[in-house]
N, C-alpha and C positions, 0 to 999 in steps of 0.2 A: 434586491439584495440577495443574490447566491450565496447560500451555505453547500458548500459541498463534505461530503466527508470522504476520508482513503485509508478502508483498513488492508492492512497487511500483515502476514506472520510473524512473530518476530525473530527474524533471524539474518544475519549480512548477509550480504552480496557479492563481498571483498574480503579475501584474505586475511584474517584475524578481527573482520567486524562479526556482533552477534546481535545485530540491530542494523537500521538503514542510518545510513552517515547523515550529519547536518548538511553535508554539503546533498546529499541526494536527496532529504526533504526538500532543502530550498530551490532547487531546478523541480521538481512536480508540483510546489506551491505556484512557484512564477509560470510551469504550464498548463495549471487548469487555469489559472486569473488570466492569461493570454487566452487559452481559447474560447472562455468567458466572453474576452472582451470581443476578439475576432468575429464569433460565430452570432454573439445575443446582443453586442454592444452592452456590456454590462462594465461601470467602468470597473479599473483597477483597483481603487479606494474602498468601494463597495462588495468588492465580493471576499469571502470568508472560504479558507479552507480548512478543514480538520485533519491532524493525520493522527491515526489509532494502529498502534502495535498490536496483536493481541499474541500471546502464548501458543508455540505451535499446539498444548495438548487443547488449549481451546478452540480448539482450527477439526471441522471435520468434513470427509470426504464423502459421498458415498457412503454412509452411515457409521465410519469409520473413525476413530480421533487422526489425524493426520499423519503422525508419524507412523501407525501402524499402517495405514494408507500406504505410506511413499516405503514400507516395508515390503510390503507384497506386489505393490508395483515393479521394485526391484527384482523381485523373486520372479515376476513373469516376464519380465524383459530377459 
C-alpha cells in the first residue's frame, strides 16, 4: 500500500489561479497511481496520494523564505 505525499507552494500556474486547479491535482493523482502501478505493480485501488499546499513564506530556499529567494534571484538575472 503506497502513500505518497506532493507538497507544493501555494500558488497557480494559470492566470488568475492562486492555488493548483482540481483539474491539475487530479492528472498528478491519476500520474503517480499510474506509475505506481507501471513501475511496482502496486494496484490502483491501493495506493494513496497526499497533495499539501503549503504558504509560499513557509517555503524556504537556500536559507531564505522563498519569496525573498525569488527576490534576489530576480535581481541577479
Amino acid at each position: 500500500m503506497p502513500m505518497v505525499t506532493v507538497q507544493v507552494t501555494r500558488e497557480g500556474s494559470v492566470p488568475g489561479a492562486d492555488r493548483v486547479t482540481a483539474e491539475q491535482k487530479a492528472e498528478i493523482y491519476q500520474g503517480i497511481a499510474q506509475l505506481l502501478l507501471d513501475v511496482l505493480r502496486k494496484p490502483l485501488d491501493r495506493t494513496w496520494v497526499i497533495f499539501e499546499e503549503v504558504e509560499l513564506e513557509n517555503w524556504s530556499q537556500a536559507g531564505l523564505p522563498l519569496p525573498e529567494y525569488r527576490k534576489r534571484q530576480s535581481v541577479a538575472d
